[in-house]
N, C-alpha and C positions, 0 to 999 in steps of 0.2 A: 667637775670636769668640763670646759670651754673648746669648744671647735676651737678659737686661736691658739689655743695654748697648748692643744693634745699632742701634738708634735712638735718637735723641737727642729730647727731651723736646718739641723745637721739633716733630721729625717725628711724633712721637706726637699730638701735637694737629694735626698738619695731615692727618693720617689719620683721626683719628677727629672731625674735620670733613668730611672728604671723605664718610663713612659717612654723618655725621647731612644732610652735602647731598641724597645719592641717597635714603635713607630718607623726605625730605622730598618725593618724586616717585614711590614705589611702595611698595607692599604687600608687597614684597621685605623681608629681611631681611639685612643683610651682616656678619660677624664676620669679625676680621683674629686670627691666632696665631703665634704664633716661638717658635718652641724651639731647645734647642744642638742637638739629632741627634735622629733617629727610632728608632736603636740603636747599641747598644755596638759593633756588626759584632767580636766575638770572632776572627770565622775570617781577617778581615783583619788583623788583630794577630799571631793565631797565622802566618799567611802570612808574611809582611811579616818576622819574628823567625826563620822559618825559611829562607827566600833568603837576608834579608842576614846571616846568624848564620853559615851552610855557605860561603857566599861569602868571608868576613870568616876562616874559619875554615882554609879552605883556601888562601887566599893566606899567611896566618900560618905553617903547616905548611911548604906549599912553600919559603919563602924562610929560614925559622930550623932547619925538620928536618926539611930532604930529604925533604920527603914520608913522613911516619913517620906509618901509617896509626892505629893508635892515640891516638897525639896529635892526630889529626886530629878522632876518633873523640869522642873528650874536651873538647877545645875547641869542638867545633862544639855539643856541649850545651850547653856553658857561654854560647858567644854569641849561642847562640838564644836562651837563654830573657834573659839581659839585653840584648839586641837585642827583644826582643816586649817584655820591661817600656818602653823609650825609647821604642819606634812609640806608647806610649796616650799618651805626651804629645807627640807628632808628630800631627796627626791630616792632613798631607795627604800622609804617609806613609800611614796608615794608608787613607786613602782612594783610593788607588793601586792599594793590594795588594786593594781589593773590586771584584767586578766592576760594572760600571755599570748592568745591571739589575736588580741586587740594591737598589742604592740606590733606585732608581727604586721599585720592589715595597715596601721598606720605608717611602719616605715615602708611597706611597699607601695602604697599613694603618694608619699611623700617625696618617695626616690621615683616614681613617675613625673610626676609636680618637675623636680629638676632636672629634667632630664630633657624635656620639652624649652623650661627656663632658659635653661643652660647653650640650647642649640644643637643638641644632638643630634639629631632627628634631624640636621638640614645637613649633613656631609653628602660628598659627591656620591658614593659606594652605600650610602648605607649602611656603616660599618662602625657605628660609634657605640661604644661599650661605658658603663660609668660604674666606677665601684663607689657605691654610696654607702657612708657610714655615721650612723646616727648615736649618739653618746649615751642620753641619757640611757634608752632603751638597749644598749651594749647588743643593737643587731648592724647588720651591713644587707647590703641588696644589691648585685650586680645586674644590672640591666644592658639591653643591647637593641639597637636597629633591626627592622625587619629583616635586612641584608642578612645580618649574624645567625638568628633563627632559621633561616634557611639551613643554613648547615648546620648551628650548634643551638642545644635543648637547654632552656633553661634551666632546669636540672643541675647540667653540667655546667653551669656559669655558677649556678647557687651553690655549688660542694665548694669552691672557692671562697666562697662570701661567708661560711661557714667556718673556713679554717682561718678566717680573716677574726672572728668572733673569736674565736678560741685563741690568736694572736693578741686581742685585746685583756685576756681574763689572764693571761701570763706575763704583759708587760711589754712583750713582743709584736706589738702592732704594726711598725712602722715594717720590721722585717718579713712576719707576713705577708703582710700586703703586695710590699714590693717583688717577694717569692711567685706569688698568686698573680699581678698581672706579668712575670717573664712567661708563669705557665699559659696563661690564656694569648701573650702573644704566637706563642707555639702553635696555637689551634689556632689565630687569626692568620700565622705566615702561611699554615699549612692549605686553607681555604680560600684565603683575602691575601696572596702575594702582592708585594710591593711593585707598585707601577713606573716605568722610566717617568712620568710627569707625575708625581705624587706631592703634597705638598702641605705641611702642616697646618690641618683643619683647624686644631684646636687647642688651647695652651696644655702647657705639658705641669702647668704650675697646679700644687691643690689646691682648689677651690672652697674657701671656709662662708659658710651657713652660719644660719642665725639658729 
């Protein structure tokens, strides 16, 4: 699954209509991002190459040479390390062997990471919100300007970002999503009403990650 390619062009314009909708009702700012993963997770690789490499390694042994520790000893190097090369292109192997607050921890630095990148963090109000969504890892991360936290707890931005995940595991991503920022435009009109000189911060296009 490729950030270019997670959405289809239809969904891209129905996002980035749903954006220019809510923007048209508050002094909010909303940006959408997809990336393939937030990291390489190395030690899930290296894990993942080491179970199943000694595993793989020791059954070998056992059934061809009688447990001949040596050989054991030999093989299991050898199918670690081409057992970790196959898990980088397995990745729900590789996602297996990470543990799940790891992922969790990575897409939330990473969705900080662009969030700063991206120019959030410089709208007039303070008011720029980002639903960031990271693939491999099937999490999402909404994040906001300090402006936003004044009124609204990330909590309540994250049960969003949650139903945005579960929009993914159904197929239903792009309509999620776009369901999830009308709701959060609600709570930016109702806080962050639209100003007579308001003026589009920020594109209304998703923004695709590496």
């Amino acid at each position: 699954m490729k950030a270019d390619s997670f959405f289809t062009e239809a969904d891209k314009k129905k996002i980035a209509d749903a954006v220019h909708a809510v923007e048209g009702r508050t002094a909010g700012e909303i940006a959408v991002m997809v990336v393939d993963q937030s990291d390489a997770y190395p030690e899930g690789q290296m894990l993942a190459g080491g179970v199943i490499g000694s595993l793989s390694a020791l059954a070998a042994t056992e059934l061809f040479w009688a447990g001949d520790l040596w050989v054991f000893v030999v093989s299991a190097l050898v199918l670690t390390a081409l057992c970790g090369w196959l898990v980088h292109y397995l990745p729900e192997v590789k996602r297996f062997f990470t543990p799940g607050d790891r992922l969790e921890l990575q897409v939330r630095d990473r969705a900080l990471t662009a969030f700063y990148e991206k120019g959030l963090h410089k709208t007039r109000d303070e008011s720029g919100v980002l639903f960031f969504i990271s693939l491999f890892e099937h999490k999402v991360w909404v994040l906001a300007d300090q402006g936003i936290y004044a009124k609204i707890r990330q909590e309540a931005l994250q049960a969003y970002a949650h139903d945005i995940a579960a929009g993914m595991k159904s197929g239903q991503a792009a309509d999620m999503l776009c369901r999830s920022i009308m709701e959060v435009g609600e709570l930016l009109a109702r806080h962050f009403p639209v100003k007579a000189d308001d003026v589009n911060e920020l594109s209304d296009e998703v923004i695709i990650g590496q």
